[in-house]
KOLVEXSE-980745 format. One record per residue (C-alpha): residue number from 1; z, y, x. Coordinates in steps of 0.2 Angstrom, whole numbers, plus 5000, padded with zeros to 4 digits. Each point is the difference from the previous one (the first is absolute). Layout:
N
atom num: NUM w: Z v: Y u: X
...
//
This chain:
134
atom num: 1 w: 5071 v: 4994 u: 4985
atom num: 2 w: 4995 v: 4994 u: 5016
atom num: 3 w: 4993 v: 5008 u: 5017
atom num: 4 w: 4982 v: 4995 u: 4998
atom num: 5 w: 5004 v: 5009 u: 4981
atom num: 6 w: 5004 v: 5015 u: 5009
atom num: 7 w: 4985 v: 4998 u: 5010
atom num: 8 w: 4988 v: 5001 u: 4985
atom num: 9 w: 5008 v: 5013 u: 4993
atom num: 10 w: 4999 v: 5012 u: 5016
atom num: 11 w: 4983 v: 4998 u: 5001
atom num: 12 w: 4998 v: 5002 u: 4980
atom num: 13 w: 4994 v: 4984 u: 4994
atom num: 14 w: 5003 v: 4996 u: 4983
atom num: 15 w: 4994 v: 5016 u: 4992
atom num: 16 w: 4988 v: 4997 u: 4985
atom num: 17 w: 4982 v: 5008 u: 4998
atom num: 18 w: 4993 v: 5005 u: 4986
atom num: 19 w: 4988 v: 4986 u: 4992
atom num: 20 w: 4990 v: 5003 u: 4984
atom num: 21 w: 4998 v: 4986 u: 4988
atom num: 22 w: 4984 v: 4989 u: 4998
atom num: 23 w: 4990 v: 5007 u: 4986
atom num: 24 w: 5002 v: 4983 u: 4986
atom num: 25 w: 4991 v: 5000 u: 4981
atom num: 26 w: 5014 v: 5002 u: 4986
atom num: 27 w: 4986 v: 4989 u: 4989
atom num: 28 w: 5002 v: 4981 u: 5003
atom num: 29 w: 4991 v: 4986 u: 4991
atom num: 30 w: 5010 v: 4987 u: 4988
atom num: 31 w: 4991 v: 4983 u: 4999
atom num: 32 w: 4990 v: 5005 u: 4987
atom num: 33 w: 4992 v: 5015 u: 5009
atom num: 34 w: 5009 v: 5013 u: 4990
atom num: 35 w: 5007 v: 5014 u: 5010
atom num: 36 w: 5021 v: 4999 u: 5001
atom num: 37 w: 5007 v: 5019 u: 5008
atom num: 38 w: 5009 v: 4990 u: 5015
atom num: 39 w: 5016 v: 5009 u: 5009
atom num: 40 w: 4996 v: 5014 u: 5014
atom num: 41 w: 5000 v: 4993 u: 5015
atom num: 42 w: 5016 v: 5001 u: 5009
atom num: 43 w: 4997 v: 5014 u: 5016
atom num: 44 w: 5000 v: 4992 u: 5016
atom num: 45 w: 5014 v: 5000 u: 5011
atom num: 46 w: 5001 v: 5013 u: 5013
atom num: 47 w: 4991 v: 4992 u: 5016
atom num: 48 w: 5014 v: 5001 u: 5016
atom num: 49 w: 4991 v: 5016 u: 5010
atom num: 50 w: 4992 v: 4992 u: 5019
atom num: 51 w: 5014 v: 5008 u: 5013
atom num: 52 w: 4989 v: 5004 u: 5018
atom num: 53 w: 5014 v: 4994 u: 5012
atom num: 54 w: 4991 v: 5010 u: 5018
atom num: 55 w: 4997 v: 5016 u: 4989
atom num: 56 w: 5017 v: 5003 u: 4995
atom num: 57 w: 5011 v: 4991 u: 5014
atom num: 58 w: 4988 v: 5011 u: 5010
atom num: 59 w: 5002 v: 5016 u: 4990
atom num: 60 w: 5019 v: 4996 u: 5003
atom num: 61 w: 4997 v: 4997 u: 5019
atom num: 62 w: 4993 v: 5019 u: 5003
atom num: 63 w: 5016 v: 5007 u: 4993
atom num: 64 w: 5014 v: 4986 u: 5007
atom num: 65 w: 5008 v: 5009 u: 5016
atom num: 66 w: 4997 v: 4985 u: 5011
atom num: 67 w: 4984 v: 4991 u: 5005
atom num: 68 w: 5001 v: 4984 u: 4993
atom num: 69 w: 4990 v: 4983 u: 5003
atom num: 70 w: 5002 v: 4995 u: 4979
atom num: 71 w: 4982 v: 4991 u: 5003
atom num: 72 w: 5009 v: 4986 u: 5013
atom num: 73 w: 5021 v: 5004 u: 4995
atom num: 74 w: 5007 v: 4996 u: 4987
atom num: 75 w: 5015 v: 5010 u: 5007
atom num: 76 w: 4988 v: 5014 u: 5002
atom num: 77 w: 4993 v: 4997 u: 4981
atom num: 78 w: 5018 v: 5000 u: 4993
atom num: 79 w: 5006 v: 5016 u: 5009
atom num: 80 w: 4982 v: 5008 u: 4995
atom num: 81 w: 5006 v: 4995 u: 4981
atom num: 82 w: 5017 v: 5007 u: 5002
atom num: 83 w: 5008 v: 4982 u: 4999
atom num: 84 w: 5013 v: 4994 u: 5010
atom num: 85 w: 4993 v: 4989 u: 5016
atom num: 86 w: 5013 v: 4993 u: 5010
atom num: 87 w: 5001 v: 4983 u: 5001
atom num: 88 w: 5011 v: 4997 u: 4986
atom num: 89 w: 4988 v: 5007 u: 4989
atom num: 90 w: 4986 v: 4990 u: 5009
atom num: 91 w: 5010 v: 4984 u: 4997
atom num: 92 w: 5003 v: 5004 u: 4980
atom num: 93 w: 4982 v: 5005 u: 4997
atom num: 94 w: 4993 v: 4982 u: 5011
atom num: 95 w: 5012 v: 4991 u: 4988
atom num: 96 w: 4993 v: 5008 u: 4985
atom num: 97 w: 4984 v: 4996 u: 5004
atom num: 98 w: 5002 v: 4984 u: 5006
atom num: 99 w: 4999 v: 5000 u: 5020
atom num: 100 w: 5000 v: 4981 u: 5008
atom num: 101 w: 5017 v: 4998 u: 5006
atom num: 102 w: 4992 v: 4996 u: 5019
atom num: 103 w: 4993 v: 5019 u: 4998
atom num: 104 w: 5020 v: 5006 u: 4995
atom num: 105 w: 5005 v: 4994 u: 5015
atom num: 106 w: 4990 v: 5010 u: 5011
atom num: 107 w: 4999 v: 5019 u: 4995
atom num: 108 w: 4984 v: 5003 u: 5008
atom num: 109 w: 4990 v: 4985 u: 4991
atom num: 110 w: 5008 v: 5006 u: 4985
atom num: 111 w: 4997 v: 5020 u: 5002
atom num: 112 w: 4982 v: 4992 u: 5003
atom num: 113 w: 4999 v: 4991 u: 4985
atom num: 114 w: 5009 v: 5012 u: 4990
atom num: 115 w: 4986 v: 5012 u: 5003
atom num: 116 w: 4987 v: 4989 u: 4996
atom num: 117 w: 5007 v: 4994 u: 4986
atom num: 118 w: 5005 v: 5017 u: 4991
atom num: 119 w: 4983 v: 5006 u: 5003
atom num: 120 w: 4994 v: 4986 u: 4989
atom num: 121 w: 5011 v: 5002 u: 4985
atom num: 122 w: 4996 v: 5015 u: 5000
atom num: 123 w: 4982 v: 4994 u: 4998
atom num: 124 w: 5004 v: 4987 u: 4991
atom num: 125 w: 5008 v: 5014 u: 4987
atom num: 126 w: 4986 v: 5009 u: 4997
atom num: 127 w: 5000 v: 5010 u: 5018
atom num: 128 w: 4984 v: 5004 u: 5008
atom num: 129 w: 5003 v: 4993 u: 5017
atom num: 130 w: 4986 v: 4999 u: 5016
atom num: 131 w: 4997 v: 4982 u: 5005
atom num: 132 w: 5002 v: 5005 u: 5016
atom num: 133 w: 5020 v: 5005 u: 4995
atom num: 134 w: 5004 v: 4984 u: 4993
//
């Protein structure tokens, strides 16, 4: 399991929410208009639940010890997590999510791109992120 894994799962993505199946006839119609009983339709898969990133990294801001700018840091954002955010870590997670080896090189382009760039997986994962964030 990787770091942006452990992201995710801090913020609680991943859980499933209840979904009701589509209402479908049992009665289908051979060829010859003659009604054939046809299987139940399977249920639907449980949709992936819509995770609001700002409510709950907020909600775990008012209760964090130390004020921290999680909006512009991604060291901020890791320690708000509870996720180890020395540069080490920083380095792994960059890796992981495919940093341009020019950003690697410089820590503060790649703190800045990590940011970004973990905002918008987490969109990208079903995360309900401002535009303004990403």
């Amino acid at each position: 399991m990787g770091l942006f894994n452990d992201i995710l799962n801090k913020l609680g993505f991943g859980k499933k929410s209840p979904q009701t199946p589509t209402p479908s006839s049992n009665v289908t119609f051979a060829p010859d208009e003659t009604p054939v009983p046809s299987s139940p339709a399977e249920p639907a898969a449980p949709a992936m639940e819509t995770v609001d990133v700002v409510a709950k990294l907020e909600a775990m801001a008012t209760g964090h010890p130390e004020a921290l700018n999680w909006k512009t840091s991604i060291v901020d954002l890791l320690k708000l997590l509870g996720l180890d955010s020395s540069l080490s870590a920083r380095k792994e997670l960059a890796t992981e999510l495919g940093c341009p080896a020019d950003k690697m090189a410089d820590s503060a382009q790649m703190n800045m791109w990590l940011h970004k760039t973990v905002l918008q997986k987490l969109a990208d994962n079903g995360g309900d992120v401002p535009d303004e964030l990403l």
